[in-house]
C-alpha positions in Angstrom: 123.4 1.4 14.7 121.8 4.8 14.0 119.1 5.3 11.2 121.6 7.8 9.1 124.3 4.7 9.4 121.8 2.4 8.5 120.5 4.2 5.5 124.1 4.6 4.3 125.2 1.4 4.7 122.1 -0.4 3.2 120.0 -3.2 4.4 122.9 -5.5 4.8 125.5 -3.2 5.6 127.5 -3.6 3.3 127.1 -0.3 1.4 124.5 0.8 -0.6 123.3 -1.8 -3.8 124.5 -1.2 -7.2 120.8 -1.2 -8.8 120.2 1.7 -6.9 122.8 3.6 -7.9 122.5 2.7 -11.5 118.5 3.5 -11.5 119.3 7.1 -9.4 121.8 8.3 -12.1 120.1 7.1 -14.9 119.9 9.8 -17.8 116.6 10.6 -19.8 116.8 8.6 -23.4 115.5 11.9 -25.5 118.5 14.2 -26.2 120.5 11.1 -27.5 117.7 10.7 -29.8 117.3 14.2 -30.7 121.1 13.6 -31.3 120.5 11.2 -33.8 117.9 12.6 -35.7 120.0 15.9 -35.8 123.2 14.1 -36.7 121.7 12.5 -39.6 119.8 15.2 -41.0 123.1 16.9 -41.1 124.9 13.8 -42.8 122.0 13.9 -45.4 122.6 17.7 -45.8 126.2 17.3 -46.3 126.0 14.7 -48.7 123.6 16.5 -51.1 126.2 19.7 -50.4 128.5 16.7 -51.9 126.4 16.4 -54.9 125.7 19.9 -55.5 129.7 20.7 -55.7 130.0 17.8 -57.7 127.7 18.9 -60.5 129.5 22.3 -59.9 132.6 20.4 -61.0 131.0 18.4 -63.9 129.5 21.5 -65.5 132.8 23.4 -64.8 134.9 20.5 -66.5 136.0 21.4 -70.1 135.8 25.1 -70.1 138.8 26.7 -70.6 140.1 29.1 -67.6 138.2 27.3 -65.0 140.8 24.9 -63.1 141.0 27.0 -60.2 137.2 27.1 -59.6 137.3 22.9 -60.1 140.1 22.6 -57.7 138.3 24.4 -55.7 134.8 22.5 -55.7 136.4 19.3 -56.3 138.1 20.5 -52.4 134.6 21.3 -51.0 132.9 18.1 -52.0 135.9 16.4 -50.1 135.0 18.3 -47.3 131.2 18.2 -47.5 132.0 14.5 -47.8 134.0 13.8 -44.6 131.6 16.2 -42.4 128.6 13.4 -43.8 130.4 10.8 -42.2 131.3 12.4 -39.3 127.6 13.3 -38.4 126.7 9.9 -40.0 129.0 8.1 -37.0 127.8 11.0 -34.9 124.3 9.4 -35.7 125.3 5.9 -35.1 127.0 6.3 -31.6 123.9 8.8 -30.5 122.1 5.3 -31.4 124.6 2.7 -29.6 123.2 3.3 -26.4 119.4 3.1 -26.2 119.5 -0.3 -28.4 119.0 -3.0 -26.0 119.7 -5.9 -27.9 121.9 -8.8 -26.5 121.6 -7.7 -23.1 121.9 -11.0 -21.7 125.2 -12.0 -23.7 128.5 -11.3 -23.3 130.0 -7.7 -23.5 132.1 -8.6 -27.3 129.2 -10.1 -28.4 126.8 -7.6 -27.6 128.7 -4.8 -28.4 129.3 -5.8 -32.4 125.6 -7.0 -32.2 124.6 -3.3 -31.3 127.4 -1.4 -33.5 126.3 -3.2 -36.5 122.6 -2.4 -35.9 123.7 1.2 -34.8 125.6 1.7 -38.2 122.4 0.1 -40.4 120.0 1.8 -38.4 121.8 5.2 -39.1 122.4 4.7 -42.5 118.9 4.1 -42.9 117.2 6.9 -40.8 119.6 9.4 -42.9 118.5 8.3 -46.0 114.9 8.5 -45.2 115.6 11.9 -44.0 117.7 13.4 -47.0 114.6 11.8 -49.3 112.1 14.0 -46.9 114.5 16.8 -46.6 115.2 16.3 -50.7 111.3 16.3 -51.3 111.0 19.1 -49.1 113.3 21.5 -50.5 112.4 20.7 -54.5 
């Protein structure tokens, strides 16, 4: 058998192993964190967009003429609201795949085991970065 077969084939020559393969296309772990990070600032900047349109509407409530305006920030909080949760599931799924918990189990198992933690994890990395970003911008 030629060395370029052999090296093909693997040591058994039965094709090359599987760990190989998996450790040769094996992506770097930083731009799905910088993906998180990024998605829940965002969340935390949509929500307090949420809140700012929301006291828009509070303060607009009452004053005579105005309906237009409240439809109309009672319309962007809705949207400031859904564009938080999409970044905040942005946030979790940039998370899902460098938790390594349950490895070991079985796939349905580990998967809920590490969506769970992905969503609590998220939830609690964008609040700590709207109350920095809050603090920041007083």
């Amino acid at each position: 058998m030629h060395l370029k077969t052999r090296m093909l084939l693997g040591r058994r020559g039965h094709g090359p192993s599987m760990t190989n393969q998996v450790r040769s296309h094996r992506l770097p772990r930083w731009p799905l964190w910088v993906m998180a990070l990024t998605c829940a600032s965002c969340a935390a900047l949509s929500y307090m967009f949420r809140m700012a349109n929301g006291i828009i509407v509070g303060a607009l409530i009452g004053l005579p003429g105005r309906e237009q305006q409240i439809a109309l920030a009672q319309h962007r909080a809705s949207l400031w609201l859904a564009a938080s949760v999409m970044f905040e599931v942005g946030a979790a799924l940039a998370l899902f795949p460098l938790l390594k918990i349950g490895s070991d189990s079985d796939p349905l198992p580990r998967y809920v085991a590490r969506g769970v933690t992905a969503a609590l994890s998220s939830l609690a990395m964008t609040v700590l970065l709207g109350t920095l970003i809050f603090h920041v911008l007083r």
